[in-house]
C-alpha atoms as one frame of an Amber mdcrd trajectory, in Angstrom:
protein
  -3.715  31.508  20.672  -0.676  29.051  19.917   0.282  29.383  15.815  -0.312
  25.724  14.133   2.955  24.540  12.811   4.129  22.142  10.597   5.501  20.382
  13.777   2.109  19.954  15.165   1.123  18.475  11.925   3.521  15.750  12.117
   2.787  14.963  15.826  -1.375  14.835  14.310  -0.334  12.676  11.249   2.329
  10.390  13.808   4.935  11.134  10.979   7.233   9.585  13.081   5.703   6.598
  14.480   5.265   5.128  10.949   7.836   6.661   8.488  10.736   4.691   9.775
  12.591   8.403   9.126  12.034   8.351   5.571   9.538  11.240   5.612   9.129
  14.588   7.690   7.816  17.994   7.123   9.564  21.316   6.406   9.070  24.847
   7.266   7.153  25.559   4.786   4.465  23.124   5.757   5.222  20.398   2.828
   5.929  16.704   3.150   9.598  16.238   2.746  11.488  12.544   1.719  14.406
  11.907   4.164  15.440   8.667   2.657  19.345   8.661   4.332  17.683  10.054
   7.869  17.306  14.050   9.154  20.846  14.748   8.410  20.813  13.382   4.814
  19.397  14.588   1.756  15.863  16.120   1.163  12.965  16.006  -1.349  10.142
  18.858  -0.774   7.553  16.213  -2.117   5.228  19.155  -2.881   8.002  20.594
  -5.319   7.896  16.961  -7.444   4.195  16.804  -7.487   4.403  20.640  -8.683
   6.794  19.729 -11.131   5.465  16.816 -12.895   2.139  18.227 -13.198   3.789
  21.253 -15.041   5.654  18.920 -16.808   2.364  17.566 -17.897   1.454  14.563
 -15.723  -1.994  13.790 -14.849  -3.203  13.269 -11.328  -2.990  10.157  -9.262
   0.638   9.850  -9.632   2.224   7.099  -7.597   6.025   8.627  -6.872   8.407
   5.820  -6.149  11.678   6.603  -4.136  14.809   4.546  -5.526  16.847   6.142
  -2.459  14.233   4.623  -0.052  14.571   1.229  -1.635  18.141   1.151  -1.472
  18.137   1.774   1.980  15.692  -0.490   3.165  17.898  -3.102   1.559  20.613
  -1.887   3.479  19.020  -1.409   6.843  18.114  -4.973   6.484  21.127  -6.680
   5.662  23.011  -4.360   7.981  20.457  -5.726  10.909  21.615  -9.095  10.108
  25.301  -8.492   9.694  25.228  -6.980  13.297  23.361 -10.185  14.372  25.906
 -12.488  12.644  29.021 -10.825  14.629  26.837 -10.563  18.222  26.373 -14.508
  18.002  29.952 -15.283  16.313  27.532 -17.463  13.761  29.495 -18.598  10.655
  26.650 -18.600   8.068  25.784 -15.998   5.661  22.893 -13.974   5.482  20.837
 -13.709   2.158  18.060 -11.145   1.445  15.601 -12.232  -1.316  12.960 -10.256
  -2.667   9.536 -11.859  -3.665   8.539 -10.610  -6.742   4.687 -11.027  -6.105
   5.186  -8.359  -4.019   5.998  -5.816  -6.482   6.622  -7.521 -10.386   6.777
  -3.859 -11.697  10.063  -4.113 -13.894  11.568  -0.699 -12.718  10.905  -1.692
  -9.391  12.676  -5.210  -9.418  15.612  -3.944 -12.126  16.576  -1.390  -9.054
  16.126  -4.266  -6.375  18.147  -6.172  -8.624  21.238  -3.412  -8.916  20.969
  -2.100  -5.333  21.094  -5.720  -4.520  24.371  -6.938  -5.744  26.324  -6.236
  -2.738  23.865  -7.957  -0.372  23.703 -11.141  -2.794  20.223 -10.567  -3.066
  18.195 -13.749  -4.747  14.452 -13.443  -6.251  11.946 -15.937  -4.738   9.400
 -16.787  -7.587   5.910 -18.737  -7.170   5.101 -19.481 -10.771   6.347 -19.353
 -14.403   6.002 -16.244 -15.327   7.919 -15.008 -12.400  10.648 -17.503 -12.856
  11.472 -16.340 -16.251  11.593 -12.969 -15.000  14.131 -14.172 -12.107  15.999
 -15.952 -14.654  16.511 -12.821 -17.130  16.769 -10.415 -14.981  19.420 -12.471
 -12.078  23.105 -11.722 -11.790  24.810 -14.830 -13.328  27.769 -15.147 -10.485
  26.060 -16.111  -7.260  22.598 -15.370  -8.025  19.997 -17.303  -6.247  16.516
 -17.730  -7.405  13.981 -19.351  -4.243  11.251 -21.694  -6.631   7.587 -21.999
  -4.393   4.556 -22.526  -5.757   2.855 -25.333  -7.528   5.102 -26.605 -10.483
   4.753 -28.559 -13.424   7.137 -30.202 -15.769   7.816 -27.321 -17.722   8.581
 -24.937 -14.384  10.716 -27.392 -13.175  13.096 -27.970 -16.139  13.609 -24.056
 -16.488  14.747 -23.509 -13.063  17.501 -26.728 -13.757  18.276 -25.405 -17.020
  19.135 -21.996 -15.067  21.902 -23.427 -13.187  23.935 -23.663 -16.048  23.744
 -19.706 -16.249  25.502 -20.178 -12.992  22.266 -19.406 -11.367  21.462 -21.367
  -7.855  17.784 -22.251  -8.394  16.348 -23.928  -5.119  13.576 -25.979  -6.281
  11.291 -26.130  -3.169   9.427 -28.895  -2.732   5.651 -27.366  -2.130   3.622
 -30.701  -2.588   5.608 -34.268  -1.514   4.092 -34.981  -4.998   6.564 -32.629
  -7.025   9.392 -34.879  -5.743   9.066 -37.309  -8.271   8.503 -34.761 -11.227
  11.958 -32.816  -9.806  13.653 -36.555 -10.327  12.449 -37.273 -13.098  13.048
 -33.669 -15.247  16.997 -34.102 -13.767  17.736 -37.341 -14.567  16.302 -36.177
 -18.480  18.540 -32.923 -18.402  21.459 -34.600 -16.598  21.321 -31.415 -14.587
  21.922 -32.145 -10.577  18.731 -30.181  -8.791  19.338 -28.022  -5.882  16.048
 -29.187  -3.719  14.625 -27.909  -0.654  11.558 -29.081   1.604   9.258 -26.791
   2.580   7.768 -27.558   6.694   4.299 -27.231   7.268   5.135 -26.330  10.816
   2.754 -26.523  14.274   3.959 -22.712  14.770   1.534 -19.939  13.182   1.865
 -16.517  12.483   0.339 -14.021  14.426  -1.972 -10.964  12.395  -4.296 -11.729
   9.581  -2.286 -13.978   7.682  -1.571 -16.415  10.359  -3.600 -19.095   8.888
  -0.288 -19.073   6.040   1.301 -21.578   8.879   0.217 -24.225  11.592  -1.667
 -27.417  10.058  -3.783 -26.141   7.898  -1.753 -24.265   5.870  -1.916 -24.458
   1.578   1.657 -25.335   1.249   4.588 -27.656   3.166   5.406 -31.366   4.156
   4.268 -32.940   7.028   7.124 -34.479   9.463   6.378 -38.115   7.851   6.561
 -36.314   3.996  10.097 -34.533   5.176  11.046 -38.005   5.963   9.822 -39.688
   2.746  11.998 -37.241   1.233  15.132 -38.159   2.496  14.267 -42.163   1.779
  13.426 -41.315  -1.422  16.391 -39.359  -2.317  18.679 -42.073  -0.530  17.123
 -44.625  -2.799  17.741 -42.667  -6.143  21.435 -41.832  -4.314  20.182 -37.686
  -5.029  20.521 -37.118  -1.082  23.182 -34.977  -1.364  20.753 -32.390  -3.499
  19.160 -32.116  -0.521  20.054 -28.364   0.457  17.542 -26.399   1.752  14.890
 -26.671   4.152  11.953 -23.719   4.189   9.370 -22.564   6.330   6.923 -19.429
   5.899   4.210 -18.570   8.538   2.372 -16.082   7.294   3.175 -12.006   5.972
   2.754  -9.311   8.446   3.677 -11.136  11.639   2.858  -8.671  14.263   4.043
 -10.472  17.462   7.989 -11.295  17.273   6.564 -14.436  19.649   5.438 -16.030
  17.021   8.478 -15.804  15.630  10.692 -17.209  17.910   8.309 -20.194  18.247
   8.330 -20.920  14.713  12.187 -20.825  14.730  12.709 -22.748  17.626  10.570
 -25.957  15.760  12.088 -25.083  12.226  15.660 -25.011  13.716  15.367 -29.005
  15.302  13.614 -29.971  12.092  16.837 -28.653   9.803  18.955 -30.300  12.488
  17.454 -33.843  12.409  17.132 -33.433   8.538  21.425 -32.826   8.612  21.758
 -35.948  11.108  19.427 -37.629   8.520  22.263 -37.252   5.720  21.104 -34.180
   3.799  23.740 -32.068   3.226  21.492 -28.734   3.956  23.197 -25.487   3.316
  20.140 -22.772   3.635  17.321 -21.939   5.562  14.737 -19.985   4.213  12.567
 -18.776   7.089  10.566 -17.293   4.253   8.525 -13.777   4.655   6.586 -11.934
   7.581   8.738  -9.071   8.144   6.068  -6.518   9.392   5.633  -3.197   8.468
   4.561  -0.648  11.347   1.727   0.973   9.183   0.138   2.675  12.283   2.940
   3.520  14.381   1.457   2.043  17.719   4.482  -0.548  17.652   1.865  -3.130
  19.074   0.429  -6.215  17.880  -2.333  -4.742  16.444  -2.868  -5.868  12.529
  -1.065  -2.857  10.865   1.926  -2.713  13.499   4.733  -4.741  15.073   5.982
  -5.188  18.372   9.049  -5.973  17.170  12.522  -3.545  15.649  14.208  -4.672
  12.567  17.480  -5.370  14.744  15.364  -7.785  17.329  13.658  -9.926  14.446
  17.552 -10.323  13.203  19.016 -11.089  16.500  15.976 -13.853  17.044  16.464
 -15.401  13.967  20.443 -15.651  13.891  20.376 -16.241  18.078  17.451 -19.004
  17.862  19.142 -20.863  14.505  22.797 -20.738  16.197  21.815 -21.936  19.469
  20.187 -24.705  18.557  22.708 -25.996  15.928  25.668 -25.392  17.898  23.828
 -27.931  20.677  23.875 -30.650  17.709  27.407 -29.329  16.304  25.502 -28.871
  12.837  27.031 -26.298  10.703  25.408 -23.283  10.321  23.636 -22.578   7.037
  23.424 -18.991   4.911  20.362 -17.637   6.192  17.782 -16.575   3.993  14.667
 -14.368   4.609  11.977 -13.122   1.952  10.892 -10.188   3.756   9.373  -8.016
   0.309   6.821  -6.012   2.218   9.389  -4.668   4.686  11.588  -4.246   1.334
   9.695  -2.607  -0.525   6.478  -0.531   1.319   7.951   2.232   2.413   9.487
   3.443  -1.081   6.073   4.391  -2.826   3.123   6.713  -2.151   0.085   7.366
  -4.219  -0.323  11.250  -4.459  -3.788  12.489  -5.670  -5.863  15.281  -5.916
  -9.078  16.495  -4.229 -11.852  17.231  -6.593 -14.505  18.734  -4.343 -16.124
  18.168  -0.622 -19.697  17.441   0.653 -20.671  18.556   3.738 -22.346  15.120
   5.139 -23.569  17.169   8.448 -26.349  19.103   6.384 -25.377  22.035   8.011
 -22.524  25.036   6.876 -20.088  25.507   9.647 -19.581  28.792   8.369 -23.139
  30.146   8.942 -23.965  31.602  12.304 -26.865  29.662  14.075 -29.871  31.473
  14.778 -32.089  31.452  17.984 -35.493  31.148  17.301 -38.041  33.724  17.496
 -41.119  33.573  20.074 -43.486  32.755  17.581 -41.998  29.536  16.267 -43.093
  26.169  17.497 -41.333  24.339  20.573 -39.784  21.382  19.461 -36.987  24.305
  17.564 -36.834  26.274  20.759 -35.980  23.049  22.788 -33.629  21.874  20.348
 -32.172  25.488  20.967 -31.929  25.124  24.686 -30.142  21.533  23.861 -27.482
  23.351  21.457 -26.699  26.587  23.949 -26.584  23.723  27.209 -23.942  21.885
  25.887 -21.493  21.503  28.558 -18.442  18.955  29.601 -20.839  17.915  32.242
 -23.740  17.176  30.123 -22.911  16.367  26.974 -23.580  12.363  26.996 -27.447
  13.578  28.279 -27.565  16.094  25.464 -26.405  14.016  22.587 -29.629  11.771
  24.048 -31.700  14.958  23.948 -31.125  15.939  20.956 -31.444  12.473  19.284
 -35.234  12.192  20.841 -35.903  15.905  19.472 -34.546  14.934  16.045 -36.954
  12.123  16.072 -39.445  13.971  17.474 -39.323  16.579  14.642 -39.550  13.869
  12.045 -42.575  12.305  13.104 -43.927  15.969  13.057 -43.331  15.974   9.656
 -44.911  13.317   8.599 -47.686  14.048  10.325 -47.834  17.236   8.457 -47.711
  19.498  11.751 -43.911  21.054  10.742 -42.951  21.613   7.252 -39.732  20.916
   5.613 -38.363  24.486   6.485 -38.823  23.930  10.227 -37.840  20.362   9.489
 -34.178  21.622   8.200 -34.047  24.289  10.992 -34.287  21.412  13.577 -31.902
  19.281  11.812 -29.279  22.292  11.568 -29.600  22.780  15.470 -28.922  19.135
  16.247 -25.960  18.934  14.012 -24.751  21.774  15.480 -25.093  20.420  18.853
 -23.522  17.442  17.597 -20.517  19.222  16.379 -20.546  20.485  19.530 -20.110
  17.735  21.627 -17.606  15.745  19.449 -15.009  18.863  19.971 -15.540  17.690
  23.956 -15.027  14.145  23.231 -11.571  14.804  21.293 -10.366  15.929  24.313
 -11.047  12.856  26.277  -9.638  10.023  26.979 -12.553   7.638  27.142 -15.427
   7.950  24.818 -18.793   6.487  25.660 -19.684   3.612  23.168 -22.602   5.790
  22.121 -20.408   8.429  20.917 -18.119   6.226  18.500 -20.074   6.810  15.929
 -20.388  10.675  16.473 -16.798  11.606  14.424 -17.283   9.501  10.925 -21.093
  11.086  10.753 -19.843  14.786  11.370 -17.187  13.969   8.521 -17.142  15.683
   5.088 -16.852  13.888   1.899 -13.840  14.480  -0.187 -14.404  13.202  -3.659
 -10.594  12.474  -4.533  -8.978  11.797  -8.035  -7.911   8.046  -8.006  -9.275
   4.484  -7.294  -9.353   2.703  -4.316  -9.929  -1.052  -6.067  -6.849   0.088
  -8.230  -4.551   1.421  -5.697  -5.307   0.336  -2.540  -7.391  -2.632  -2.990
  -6.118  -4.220   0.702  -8.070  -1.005   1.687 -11.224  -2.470   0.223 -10.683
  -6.251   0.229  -9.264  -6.663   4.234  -9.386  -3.156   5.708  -5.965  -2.938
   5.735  -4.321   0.816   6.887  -2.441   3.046   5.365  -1.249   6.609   6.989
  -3.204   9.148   4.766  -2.149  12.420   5.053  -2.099  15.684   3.377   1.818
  16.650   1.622   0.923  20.663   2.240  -0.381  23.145   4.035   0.752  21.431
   7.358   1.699  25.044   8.976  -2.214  25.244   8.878  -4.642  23.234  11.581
  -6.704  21.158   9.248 -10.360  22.057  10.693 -12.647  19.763   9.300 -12.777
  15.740   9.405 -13.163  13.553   6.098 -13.902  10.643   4.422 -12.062  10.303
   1.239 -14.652   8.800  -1.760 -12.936   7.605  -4.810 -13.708   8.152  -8.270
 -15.922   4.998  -8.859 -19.574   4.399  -8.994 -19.357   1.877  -6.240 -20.381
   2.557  -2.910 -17.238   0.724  -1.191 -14.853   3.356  -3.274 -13.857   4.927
  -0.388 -11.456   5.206   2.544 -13.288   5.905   5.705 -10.733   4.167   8.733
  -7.274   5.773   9.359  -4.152   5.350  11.035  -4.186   6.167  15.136  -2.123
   5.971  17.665  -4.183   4.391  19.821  -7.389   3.098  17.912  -8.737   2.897
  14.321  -9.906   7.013  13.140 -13.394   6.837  10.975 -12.411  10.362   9.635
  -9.502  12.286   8.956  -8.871  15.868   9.712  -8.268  17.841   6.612  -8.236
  21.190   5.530 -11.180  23.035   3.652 -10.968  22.546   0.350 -10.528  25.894
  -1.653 -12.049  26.014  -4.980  -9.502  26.491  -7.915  -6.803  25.644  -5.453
  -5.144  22.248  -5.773  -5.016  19.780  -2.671  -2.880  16.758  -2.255  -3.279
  14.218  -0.647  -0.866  11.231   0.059  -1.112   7.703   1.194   2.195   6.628
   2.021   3.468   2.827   2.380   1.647   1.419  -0.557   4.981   0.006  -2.478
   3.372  -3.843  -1.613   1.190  -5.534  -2.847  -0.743  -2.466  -3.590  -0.212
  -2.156  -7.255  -0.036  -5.936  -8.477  -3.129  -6.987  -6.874  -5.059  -3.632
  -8.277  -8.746  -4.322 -10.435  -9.656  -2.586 -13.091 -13.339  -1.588 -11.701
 -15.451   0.961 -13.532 -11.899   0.797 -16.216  -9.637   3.089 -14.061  -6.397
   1.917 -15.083  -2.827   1.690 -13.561  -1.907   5.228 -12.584   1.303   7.261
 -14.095   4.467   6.128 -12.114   8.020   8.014 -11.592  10.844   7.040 -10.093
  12.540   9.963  -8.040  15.931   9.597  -6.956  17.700  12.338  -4.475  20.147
  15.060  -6.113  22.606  17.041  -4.718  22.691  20.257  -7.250  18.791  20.041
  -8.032  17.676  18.656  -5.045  16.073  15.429  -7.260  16.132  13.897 -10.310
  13.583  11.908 -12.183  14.865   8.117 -13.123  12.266   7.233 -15.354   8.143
   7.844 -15.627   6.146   4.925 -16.229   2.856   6.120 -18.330  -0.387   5.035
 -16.894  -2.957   3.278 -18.631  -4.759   4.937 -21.592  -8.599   4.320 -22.276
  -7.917   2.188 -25.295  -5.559  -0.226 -23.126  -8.359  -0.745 -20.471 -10.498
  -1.305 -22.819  -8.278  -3.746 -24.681  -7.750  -5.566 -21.664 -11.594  -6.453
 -21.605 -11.246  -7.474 -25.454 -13.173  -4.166 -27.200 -11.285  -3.248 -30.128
 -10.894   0.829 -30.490 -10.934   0.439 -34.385 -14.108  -1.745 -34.160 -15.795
   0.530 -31.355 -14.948   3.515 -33.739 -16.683   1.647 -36.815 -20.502   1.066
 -34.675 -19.865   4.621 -33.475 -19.655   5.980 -37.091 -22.258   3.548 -38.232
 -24.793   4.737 -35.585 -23.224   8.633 -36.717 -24.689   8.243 -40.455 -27.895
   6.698 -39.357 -28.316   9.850 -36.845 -27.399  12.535 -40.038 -29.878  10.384
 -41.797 -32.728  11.215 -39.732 -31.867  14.034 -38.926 -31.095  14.140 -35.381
 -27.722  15.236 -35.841 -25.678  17.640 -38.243 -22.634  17.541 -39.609 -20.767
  19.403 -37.300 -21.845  17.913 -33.962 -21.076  14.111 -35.348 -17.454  15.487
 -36.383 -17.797  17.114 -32.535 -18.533  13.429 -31.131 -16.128  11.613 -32.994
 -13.227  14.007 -31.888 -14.563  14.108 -28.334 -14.540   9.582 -28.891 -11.016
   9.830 -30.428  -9.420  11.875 -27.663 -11.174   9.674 -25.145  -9.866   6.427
 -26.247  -5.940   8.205 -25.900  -6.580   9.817 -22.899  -6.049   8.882 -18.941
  -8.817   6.825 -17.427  -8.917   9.455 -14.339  -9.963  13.028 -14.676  -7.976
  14.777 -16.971  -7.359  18.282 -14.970  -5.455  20.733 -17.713  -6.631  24.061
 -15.161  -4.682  21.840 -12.401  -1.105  22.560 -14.046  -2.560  26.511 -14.795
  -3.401  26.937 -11.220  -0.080  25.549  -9.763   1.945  27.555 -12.333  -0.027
  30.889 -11.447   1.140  29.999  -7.826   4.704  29.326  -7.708   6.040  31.244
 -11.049   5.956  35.034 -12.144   4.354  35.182 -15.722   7.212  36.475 -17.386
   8.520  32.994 -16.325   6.178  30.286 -16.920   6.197  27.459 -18.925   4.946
  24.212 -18.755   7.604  22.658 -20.821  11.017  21.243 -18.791  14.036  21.730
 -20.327  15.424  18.847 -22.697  18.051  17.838 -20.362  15.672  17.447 -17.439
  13.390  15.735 -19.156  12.931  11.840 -17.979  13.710   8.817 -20.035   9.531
   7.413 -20.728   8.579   4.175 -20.267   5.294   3.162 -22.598   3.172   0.871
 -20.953   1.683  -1.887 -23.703  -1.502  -4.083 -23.256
């Protein structure tokens, strides 16, 4: 028999088709993070998760890769660089990074450094965001991208910006905003930098497409573009006129859609320039997929698209089209976050336990039936040792009817609930049966679909889903799940993962395929006392800003890991997760206040008796350390068990050294 190998568990997993070469496995069947490519460095991700959970870090931990971020950046502008020089196009390209897709400080301070050789801008869609943009921008050549609906007060801050030497394009959203925009200049004495947004007639393709075509929330009609410019003209302000924007939706799957979309937005920015208005950018806003599947298709986690053919479109389309009017070409702008940004983080977790959902243990030998014992068991016997490649379809029936068959038996009071289990063991073993046959083909009879998420296994898991993958939840959105070790062993049973909450949608049950949508996941058995990791990788979007605080799980402990040469990494920072008392705080209960009806309810209990002295000092040091601790499970034999595995005992300790020990960020309410 072949040896598994941690080769075969990246070809199971599709490493490849969705890691964009960021992530591999080694030899010693761990999860490794390539962030500069197979000959660059390497990060055994098993060794950080080790680490910080020795260092004292509770499980989830979402591990965010600053190398990985930097890259992307470059990878993108380096796509549109090449683009620029293939069509001789005499515009700039400018990256800009929405910070709705990721407002995590840490996160957008490092976009913000990596990003000062690309001239990276931040694209904001309300207040709160702008004055984040505005303190955390570059003051020479920074740009700042203003969407969203604005007010007075929005509006004056991005004009007052400019005189930080900030470019703040004020996009007009709403035709309505015009006048405001007028009016707050004129006040300041500050000349606006003002761009139109297009509702276009292209749309997106994926589940956002509805973001474009004639429906969409946001953009001017062709008649409102042209209002513009008369208005303008009339307050002699046409010459702020400088931008002209489009988005069509996030995740575009189809590059057709693209090119459509460009090919309209392109005549609109030349007719606007004919018009009078000096434009200088085009923002062709987001939609940069990410391949979250690896099927390259158009299928609603993929692309059929590369990075270097959505550049090449854009700059190809834009140049052709202007060159035909002899318009100048414009610095290009995109705001492609998710493609920034989803690739750097992945949510690591533990498993807590399994449940066998088949009723049946796969390690216990099934038994033939004796003589003496009724029918219905020895046909469902016959069913079970039958099972062939030819027959299997007709058996699956079989057994179903038998099944049935055994439970009207039982209500009838002709079997009892021993025979009833027998029965029941003997068809899930048949079952199990015939879904190793169907793996093996290529078509599966619709009847069968169903066959591989009931044979699955519950794995109870250590995190949230509504926290930290609520896109999981909310629009069955994928993400590859896989394990980060033991990959040089063939995972032998299939999963569902179930989070930590009390709601029955807590739970992952459809994974990444090549070819379809997986209702389980093959795993490994889950060893008590042993730790198991799991990892769901490409969560660094949306992911942790649109998280929900359901049943009070919190935002998870985050650390930034950067690559090393000497140590092989190096922790930038760790980002403390949310603490009982902050949840709490977030729903407006008070820990002093909670701890004052606690103690009053304490003295009443001594009072009548029901409690002594001891056990009420017992509950009030039990409520204390509750209200500091994690909202997950707290797992202090987690950090013993991984220390008696990779360290002699003249050798442990828990405790880094002082000079490896990362610079904390506390997390307030």
């Amino acid at each position: 028999m072949k040896l598994w190998t941690a080769k075969d568990s990246a070809e199971l997993y599709n490493i490849s088709g969705w890691s964009n070469g960021y992530f591999t496995t080694n030899e010693e069947g761990h999860v490794e993070v390539t962030p500069f490519g197979e000959n660059g460095g390497r990060i055994d991700m098993k060794r950080v998760v080790d680490d910080l959970v020795r260092r004292g870090l509770s499980m989830p931990l979402l591990l965010r890769f600053s190398d990985i971020l930097e890259q992307r950046m470059h990878e993108l502008c380096s796509a549109f660089h090449k683009a620029i020089e293939q069509f001789e196009y005499k515009g700039k390209y400018v990256p800009a990074m929405p910070i709705k897709v990721n407002q995590h400080r840490p996160v957008v301070e490092e976009l913000v450094e990596f990003g000062k050789r690309h001239g990276l801008g931040l694209e904001v869609g309300s207040k709160p965001e702008l004055l984040i943009a505005v303190s955390m921008m570059h003051r020479k050549h920074g740009l700042i991208i203003c969407n969203g609906y604005k007010d007075r007060a929005y509006i004056e801050t991005a004009l007052l910006a400019q005189r930080l030497g900030i470019t703040t394009l004020i996009i007009v959203d709403r035709f309505q905003e015009l006048e405001t925009i007028i009016a707050a200049s004129r006040s300041l004495g500050v000349k606006p930098c003002i761009g139109v947004r297009a509702k276009l007639s292209a749309r997106g393709s994926g589940r956002w497409a509805e973001s474009g075509g004639d429906s969409s929330k946001f953009g001017l009609t062709a008649a409102e573009m042209v209002g513009v410019v008369e208005r303008l003209r009339t307050e002699g302000m046409l010459d702020s006129l400088v931008c002209l924007h489009f988005h069509i939706g996030s995740q575009i799957t189809a590059i057709r859609a693209v090119k459509e979309a460009l090919d309209e937005a392109a005549r609109i920015f030349a007719d606007l320039y004919r018009m009078g208005a000096p434009l200088a950018y085009l923002d062709c806003g987001g939609g940069l997929a990410v391949d979250y599947d690896g099927s390259k298709t158009n299928f609603h986690a993929s692309k059929n698209y590369t990075l270097e053919e959505y550049a090449a479109d854009i700059i190809g389309e834009i140049s052709s089209t202007l060159d035909g009017g002899d318009i100048p070409h414009p610095t290009i702008i995109t705001e492609s976050g998710r493609a920034m940004v989803a690739h750097h983080s992945v949510l690591v977790f533990n498993v807590l336990g399994h449940n066998a959902a088949s009723f049946r243990d796969p390690e216990k030998e099934v038994q033939r039936p004796k003589e003496e014992e009724p029918q219905i068991l020895h046909d469902m016997w016959e069913v079970y040792a039958g099972i062939t490649k030819k027959n299997y379809q007709e058996a699956y029936h079989d057994g179903l009817k038998l099944k049935e068959d055994a439970l009207s038996l039982f209500r009838h009071g002709i079997i009892n609930l021993v025979m009833r289990a027998r029965i029941e063991e003997l068809f899930w073993a048949s079952a199990t049966k015939i879904w190793k046959i169907c793996k093996e083909l290529s078509y599966v009879p619709d009847d069968l679909e169903g066959l591989e998420k009931t044979l699955a296994d519950i794995y109870f898991c250590n995190f949230s889903v509504f926290q930290s993958m609520p896109d999981s939840w909310a629009v069955d959105a994928l993400f590859p799940v896989m394990p980060i070790h033991r990959l040089r062993e063939k995972p032998t049973q299939l999963g569902i993962l179930a989070d930590l909450t009390c709601d029955s949608d807590g739970k992952v049950d459809q994974f990444i395929d090549l070819h379809d949508v997986k209702n389980a996941l093959e795993l490994h058995t889950h060893r008590v006392g042993e730790p198991y990791f799991l990892g769901v990788f490409l969560v660094g979007a949306y992911q942790e800003v649109l998280g929900d605080l359901h049943n009070l799980f919190g935002d998870v402990n985050a650390v930034h890991i950067a690559f090393d040469k000497e140590r092989g990494y190096t922790v930038r920072h760790v980002i403390n997760g949310d603490k009982v008392k902050d949840v709490l705080s977030y729903v407006l209960y008070d820990s002093g206040a909670l701890m004052q009806r606690l103690r009053a309810s304490i003295e009443d209990a001594l009072q009548e008796g029901h409690m002594t002295f001891e056990e009420s000092a017992n509950l009030v040091k039990h409520f204390e350390a509750g209200m500091a601790g994690y909202t997950y499970l707290e797992q202090p034999e987690l950090a013993e068990s991984l220390l008696n595995s990779v360290l002699p005992k003249e050798n442990r300790s828990v405790r880094p050294a002082p000079e490896e020990r990362p610079d904390e960020i506390q997390k307030t309410a």
